[in-house]
C-alpha positions in Angstrom: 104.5 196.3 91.4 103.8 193.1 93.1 106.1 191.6 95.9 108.2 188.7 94.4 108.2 187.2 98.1 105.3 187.5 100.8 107.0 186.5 103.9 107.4 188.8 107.0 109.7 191.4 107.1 110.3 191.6 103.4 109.8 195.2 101.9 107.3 196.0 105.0 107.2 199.7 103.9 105.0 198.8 100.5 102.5 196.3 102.6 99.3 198.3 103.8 98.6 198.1 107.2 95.1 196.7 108.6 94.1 198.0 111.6 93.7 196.0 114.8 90.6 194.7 116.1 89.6 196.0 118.8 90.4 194.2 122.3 87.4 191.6 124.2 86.0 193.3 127.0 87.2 191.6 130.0 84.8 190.9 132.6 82.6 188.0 134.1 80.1 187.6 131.1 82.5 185.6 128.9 82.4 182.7 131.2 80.2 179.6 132.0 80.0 178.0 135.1 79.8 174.0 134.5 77.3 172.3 136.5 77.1 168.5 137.4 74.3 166.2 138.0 74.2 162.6 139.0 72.7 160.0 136.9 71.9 156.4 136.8 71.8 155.1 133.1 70.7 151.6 131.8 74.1 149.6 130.9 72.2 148.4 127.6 70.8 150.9 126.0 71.7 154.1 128.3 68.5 155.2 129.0 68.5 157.3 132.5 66.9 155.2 135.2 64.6 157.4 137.7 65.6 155.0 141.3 63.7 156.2 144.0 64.6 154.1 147.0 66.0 151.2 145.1 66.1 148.9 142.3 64.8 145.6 142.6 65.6 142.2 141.5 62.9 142.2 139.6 62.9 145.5 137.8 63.8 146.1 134.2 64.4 149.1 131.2 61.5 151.0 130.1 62.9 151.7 126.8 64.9 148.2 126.2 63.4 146.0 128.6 66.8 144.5 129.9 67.1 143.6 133.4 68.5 146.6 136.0 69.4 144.5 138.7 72.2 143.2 137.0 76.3 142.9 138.0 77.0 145.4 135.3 74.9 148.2 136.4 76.1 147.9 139.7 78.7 150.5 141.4 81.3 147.1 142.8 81.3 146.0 139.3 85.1 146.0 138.3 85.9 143.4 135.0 89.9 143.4 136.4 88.9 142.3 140.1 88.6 138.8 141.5 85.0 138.0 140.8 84.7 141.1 138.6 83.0 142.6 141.6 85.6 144.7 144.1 83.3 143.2 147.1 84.6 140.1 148.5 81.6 137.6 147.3 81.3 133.7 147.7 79.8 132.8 145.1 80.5 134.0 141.4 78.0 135.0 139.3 79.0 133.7 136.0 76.4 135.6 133.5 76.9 139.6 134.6 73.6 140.3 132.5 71.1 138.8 134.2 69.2 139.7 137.1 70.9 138.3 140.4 70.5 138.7 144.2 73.5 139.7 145.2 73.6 141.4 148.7 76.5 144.0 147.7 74.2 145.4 144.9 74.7 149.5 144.4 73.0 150.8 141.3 76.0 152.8 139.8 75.5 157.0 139.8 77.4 158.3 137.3 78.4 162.1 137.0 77.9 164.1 133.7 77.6 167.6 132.5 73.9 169.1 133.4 73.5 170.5 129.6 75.2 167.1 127.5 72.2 164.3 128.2 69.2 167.2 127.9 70.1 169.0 124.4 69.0 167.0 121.7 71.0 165.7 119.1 70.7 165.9 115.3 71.1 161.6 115.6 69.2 161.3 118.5 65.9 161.9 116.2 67.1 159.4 113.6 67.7 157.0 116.3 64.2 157.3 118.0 62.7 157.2 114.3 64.6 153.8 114.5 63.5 152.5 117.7 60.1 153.9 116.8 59.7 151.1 113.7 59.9 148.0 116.0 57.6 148.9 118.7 55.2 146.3 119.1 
């Protein structure tokens, strides 16, 4: 005989039974302890930028070949303050992607996760297959 209506509670002595599964085992091994790292990254292409002591005015992307010293990789840059930078400057520096000497300059350390930047992608490949084409 089949059940004319299979919601709970109806005719629960015909339904069969399954068994439980069996409970987790609780203990220390089911978590994963989330480490940080900082990082500097290129604003144009976000390739990680090894800084030693400094960036210079004069230094620029490995991979894209933009300029580093630049307002928007810099830690004061802020596109809703004065200026767009949060230091109080004199003079405004009207393109914000070109190098500059500005004596405020910070290079801006971002924080990620220590696993998300290193594990490789299924695009990332495609991308560098990409970028590989129109190397000179």
């Amino acid at each position: 005989m089949t059940r004319k209506y299979r919601q709970h509670g109806y005719m629960n002595s015909d339904r069969e039974r399954k068994p439980k599964p069996p409970p987790r085992p609780k203990g220390p091994g089911g978590r994963i302890e989330t480490k940080f790292i900082l990082v500097t990254r290129c604003n144009n292409c976000a390739t990680e930028i090894q800084v030693m002591d400094q960036i210079q005015a004069t230094d620029k992307c490995k991979n894209c070949g933009t300029d580093l010293h630049t307002c928007r990789n810099c830690m004061n840059f802020d596109p809703a303050a004065r200026n767009e930078c949060v230091k109080p400057i004199e003079v405004r520096v009207s393109n914000k992607n070109v190098n500059n000497v500005c004596p405020f300059f910070e290079p801006k350390i971002l924080i990620e996760k220590q696993g998300s930047s290193t594990q490789a992608r299924p695009e990332d490949s495609h991308r560098q297959a990409f970028y590989d084409l129109f190397k000179k």
